[in-house]
N, C-alpha and C positions, 0 to 999 in steps of 0.2 A: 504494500500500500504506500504510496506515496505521501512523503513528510509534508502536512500542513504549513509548516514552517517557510518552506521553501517556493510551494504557490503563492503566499504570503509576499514572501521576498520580489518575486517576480513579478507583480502588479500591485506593488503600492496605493497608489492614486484610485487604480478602481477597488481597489480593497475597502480604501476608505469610505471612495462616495457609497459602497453598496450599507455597509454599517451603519453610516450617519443616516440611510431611507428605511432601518427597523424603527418601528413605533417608540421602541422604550431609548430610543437613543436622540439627544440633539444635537453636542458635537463630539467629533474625536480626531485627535491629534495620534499620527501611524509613524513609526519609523522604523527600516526595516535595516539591518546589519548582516554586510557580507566583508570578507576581503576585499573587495570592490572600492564598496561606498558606503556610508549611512545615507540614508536618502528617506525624506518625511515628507509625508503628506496631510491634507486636512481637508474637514470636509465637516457642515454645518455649522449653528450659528453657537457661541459663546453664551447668551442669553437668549433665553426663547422669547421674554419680554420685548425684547428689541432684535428686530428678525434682520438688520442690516448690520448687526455683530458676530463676521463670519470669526470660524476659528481659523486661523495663520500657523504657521511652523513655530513661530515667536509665543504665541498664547500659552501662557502658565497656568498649569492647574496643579490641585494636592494629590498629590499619589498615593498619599496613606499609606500603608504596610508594606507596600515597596521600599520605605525607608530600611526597613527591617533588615535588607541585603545590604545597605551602606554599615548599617550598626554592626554585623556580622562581619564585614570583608574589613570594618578598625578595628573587632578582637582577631581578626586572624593576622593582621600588618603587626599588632601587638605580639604574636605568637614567630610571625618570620623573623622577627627584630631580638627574638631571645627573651623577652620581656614577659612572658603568660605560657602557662602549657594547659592547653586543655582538659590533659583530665585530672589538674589539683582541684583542690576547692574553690569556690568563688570570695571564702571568707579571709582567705591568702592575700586577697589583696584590697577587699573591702571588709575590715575587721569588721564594722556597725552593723554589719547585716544581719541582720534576725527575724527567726520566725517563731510563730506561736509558741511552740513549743523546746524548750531547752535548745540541744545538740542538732537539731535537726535542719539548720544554716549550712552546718559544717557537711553534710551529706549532699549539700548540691555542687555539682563541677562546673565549670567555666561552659564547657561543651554542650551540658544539660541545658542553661540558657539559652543557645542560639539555633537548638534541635527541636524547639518545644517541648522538649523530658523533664522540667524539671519540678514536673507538680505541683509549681507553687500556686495555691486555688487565690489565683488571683488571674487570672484570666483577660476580665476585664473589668479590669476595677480604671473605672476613670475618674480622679478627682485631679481639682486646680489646686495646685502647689505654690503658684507666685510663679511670678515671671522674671525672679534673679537668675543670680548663675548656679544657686543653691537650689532650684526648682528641681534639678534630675534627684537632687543626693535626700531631697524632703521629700521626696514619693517614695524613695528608698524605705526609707526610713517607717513609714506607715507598713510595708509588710511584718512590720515586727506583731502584728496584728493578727496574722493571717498561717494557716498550715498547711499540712500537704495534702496532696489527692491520692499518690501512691510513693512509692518508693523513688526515688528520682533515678531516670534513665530508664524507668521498666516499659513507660508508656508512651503515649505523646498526647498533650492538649494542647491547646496553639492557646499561647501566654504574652500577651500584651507585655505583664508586669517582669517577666523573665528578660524583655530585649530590655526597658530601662534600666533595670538593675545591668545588663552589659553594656550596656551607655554608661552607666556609672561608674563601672568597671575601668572603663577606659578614658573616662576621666580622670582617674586615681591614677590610674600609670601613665598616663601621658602628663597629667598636672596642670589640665587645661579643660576649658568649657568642653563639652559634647560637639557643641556647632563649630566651635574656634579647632576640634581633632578634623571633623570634616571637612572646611573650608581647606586648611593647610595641607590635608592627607590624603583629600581626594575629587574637592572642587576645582584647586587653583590646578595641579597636577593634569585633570581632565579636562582643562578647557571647560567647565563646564558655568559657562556666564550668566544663566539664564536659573541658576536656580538659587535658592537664598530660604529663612526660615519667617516665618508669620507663625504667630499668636493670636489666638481669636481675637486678639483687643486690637492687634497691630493690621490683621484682614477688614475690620470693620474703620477704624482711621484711614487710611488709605487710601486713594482713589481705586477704582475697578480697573482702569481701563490696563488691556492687556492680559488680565485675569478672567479664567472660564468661570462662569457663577453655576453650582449647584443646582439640579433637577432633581426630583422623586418623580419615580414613572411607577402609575399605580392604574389600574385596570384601562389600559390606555391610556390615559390622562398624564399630560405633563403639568409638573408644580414649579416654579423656580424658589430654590431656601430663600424662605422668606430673612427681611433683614434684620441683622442682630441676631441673629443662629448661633453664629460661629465663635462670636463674645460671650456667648450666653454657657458652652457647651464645654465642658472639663473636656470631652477629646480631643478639643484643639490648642490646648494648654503645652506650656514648653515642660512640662514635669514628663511629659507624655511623648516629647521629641521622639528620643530614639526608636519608640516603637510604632512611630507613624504623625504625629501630631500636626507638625510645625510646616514637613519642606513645601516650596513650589518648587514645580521645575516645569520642565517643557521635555517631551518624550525624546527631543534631538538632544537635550543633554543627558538622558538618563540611558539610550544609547549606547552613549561615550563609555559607560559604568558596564554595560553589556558587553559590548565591545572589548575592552580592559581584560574583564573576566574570560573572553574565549579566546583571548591571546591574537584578536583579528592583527594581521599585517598593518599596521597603519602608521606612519611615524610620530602624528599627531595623537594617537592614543597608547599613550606606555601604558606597561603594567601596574598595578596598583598592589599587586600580589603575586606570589612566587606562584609559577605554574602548576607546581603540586599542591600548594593551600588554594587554589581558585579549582581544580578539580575537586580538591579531598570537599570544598564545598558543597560539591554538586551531588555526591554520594550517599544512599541513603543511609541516615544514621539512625531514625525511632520510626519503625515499623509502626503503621495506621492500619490494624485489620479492619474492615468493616465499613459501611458510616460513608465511604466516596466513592462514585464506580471507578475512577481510576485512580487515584490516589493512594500509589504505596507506601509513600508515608512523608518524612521531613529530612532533607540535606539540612545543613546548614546557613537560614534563614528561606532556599528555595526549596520548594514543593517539590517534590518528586511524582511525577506522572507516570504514568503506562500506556505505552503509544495507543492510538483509536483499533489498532492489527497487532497480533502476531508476531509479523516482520519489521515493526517501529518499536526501537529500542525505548526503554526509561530517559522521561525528558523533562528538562526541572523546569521549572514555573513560579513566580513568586505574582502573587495578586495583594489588590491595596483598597481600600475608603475610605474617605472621608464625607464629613458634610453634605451630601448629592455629588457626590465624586466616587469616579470608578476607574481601575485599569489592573494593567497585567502587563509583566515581561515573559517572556518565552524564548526561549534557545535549544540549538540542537547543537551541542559541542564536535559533534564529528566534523561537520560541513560549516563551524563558526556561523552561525547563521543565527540570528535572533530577530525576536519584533516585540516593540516595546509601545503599547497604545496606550492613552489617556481618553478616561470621556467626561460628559458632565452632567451624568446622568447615575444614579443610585443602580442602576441595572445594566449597566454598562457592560459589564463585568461577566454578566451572561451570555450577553451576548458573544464576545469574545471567546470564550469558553464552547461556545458554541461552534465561532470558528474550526477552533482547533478539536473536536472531538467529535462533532457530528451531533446529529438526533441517536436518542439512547435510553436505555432506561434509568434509572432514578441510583439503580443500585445494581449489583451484579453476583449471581453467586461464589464464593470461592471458601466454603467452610461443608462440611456435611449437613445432613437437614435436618429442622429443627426438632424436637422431641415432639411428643403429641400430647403430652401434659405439659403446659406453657408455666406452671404454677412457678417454676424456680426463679422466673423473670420478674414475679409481681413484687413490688415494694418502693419503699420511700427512694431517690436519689436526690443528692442536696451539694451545691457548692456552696461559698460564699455569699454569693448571688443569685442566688436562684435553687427551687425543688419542684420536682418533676415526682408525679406517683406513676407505676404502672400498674394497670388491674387488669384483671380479665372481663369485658364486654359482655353482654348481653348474649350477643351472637358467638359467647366459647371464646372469641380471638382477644389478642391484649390492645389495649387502650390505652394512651399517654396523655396525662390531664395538667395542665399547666396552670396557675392561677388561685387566688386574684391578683392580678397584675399590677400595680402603682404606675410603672414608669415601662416608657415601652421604647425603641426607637422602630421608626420608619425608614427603610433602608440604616444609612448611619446617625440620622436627626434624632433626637431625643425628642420625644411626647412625652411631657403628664398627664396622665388620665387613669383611669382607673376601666382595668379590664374585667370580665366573669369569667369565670372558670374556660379553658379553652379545651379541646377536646380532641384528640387525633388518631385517628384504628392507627394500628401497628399489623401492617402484612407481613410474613415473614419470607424471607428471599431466603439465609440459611439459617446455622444454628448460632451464628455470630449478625448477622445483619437482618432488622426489618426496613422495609419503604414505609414512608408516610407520606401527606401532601407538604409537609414542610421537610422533606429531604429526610434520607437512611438516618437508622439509629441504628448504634453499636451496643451490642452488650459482650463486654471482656471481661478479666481477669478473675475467672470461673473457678471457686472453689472446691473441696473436695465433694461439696454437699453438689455440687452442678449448680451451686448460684453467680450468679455475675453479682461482682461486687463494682463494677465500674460501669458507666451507661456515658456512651459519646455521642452526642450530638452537634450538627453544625460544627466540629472537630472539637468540640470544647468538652472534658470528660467533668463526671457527677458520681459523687461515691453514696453506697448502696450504705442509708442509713438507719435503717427498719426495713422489715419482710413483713 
């Protein structure tokens, strides 16, 4: 089957205009990476409010968790430099760290933060810290609050609070802000002009112009973020940088960072990392059984995929949001080929995804099938944040009941309101994975008794805390 990636590469422009004519999209900025060229395109408008706001190669948008691969690729320039090893502990070089419980700082490694392994049930814990230079090291500091979900390394949840604490990390050993490691280690380095860091307070002073404004696309319907969102909202707080908050960039400079990593020919793009730590990156490190149809689990900071065939090897991916913002980088290390799209739409994301995978089902089997007494499944799971029950249905099958709700978000926007209980059958595909209408649940780390004591959803895990 032929690599997505590489139809991608070879029609940019119409790439884009086909993307920016799906419903739930209004603009997006395409840049596609060979030994060649970087070469970007654009296609729709910046605000849907004002329809003579096309998007340009220049138009900045928030990439959100794409940052994740900048925070990852300064602990690894930290690790080629002699300065960090991966698998000591994180408390070696951030003694303050703490978690709820005693000793249990001291069990997390450097590597477990930037893999998603390292249980800290903070997920997504968003709060404002201030906007000093002490913002990353005062969010740190709140996990002293917070415990684990399982053993660190055993699993993966995708951890917000895991990439700041290695922003933190790397603030300590370099002896320098978060933003002032990247600007000097891998902005100025890269050419990369067009991207810089916003604070919800400093997005909302500002003028727009140049900047993609935020969409929610919801049963058709386009919304533009209403104004004062982004001031208003702890994810766009600088506490929250490293693991998406802050940057803009423009997809031609985020490129440059792709580029870097697959070691393109370019002499305008050096290395940013030793060729073996920009591989060892791409590798998988915390196995994801369950819960994605292709999604093997987590490199460091990127995704690891499973081609759409067969014959398409494991292909890493890192995806991002913010505020009505969406995108994804994508590479295929053999042929250096990557593509790195922005849009300005909450759903963007899917679409894109949708590029590169095709129509598919929701979930996919790869475990034996499920028992025919469903009982070992039913029970309370609970993070920090949130508790999910499973019961078994009316109709014999299990049922996943959420709520009542306080705070919800729409796409990445925070709502206050108050939700009722929500309610969603559980199909089972195996004995590790069901489908629902809000995407596969996992249930892992299965005890002697055959209970799963872990329940992953939307990659975030929940530990089993009554039967």
């Amino acid at each position: 089957m032929d690599n997505p990636i590489t139809g991608v590469c070879e029609d940019a422009a119409g790439t884009a205009a086909r993307l920016a004519s799906f419903p739930q999209l209004v603009g997006i900025q395409l840049a596609v990476v060979s030994d060649a060229a970087i070469e970007v395109a654009a296609a729709g408008v910046a605000d849907a409010d004002a329809p003579g706001s096309a998007v340009t190669s220049s138009t900045r948008f928030r990439p959100g968790s794409i940052t994740k691969l900048v925070t990852a690729t300064l602990v690894l320039q930290c690790v080629d430099d002699g300065l960090v090893e991966l698998d000591e502990p994180v408390t070696r070089h951030v003694p303050s760290f703490r978690l709820r419980r005693g000793a249990d700082a001291d069990r997390v490694k450097v590597a477990h933060l930037i893999a998603h392994s390292s249980g800290i049930d903070a997920g997504d814990l968003f709060v404002d810290t201030g906007d000093g230079d002490d913002a990353v090291e005062r969010y740190v500091d709140l996990l002293a609050d917070v415990g684990l979900l399982y053993e660190p390394g055993r699993w993966m949840s995708y951890c917000n609070a895991g990439f700041v604490l290695a922003g933190h990390l790397v603030e300590r050993v370099r002896d320098q802000p978060w933003e002032d490691v990247v600007t000097e280690r891998m902005l100025g380095p890269l050419g990369m002009e067009s991207t810089s860091f916003l604070t919800g307070e400093a997005e909302e002073a500002r003028p727009a112009e140049g900047r993609a404004r935020g969409h929610l696309a919801a049963l058709g319907a386009i919304a533009a973020v209403p104004d004062g969102t982004l001031a208003a909202d702890p994810m766009c707080t600088r506490g929250l940088g490293p693991a998406g908050a802050t940057l803009s960039s423009t997809a031609g400079d985020l490129a440059r960072l792709a580029a870097s990593h697959l070691g393109v020919r370019r002499e305008d793009v050096p290395p940013v990392l030793a060729a073996t730590s920009a591989a060892r990156m791409r590798e998988l490190h915390a196995r994801a059984p369950g819960g994605v149809t292709r999604m093997a689990g987590m490199g460091y900071a990127w995704q690891v995929w499973r081609g759409a065939g067969a014959d398409v090897p494991l292909l890493p991916r890192i995806g991002g949001a913010n505020p009505g913002q969406s995108g994804l980088i994508a590479v295929d290390p053999a042929s250096r080929q990557a593509i790195v799209a922005l849009t300005n739409s909450d759903q963007g994301v899917g679409a894109l995804n949708l590029l590169l995978d095709g129509l598919g089902p929701l979930a996919v089997p790869d475990d034996e099938p499920p028992p025919e007494d469903l009982s070992a499944y039913v029970g309370s799971y609970a993070s920090d944040l949130m508790t999910v029950d499973v019961e078994v249905g009316d109709a014999g099958g299990l049922v996943l009941r959420i709520g009542p709700i306080e705070h919800a978000r729409v796409g990445a926007v925070l709502m206050s309101a108050t939700f009722g209980v929500l309610t969603y059958p559980l199909t089972p595909v195996d004995r590790t994975t069901f489908s629902s209408t809000m995407g596969p649940v996992a249930f892992i780390d299965v005890d002697d008794d055959g209970r799963p004591q872990l329940l992953r959803w939307r990659m975030r895990a929940l530990r089993r805390r009554s039967s």
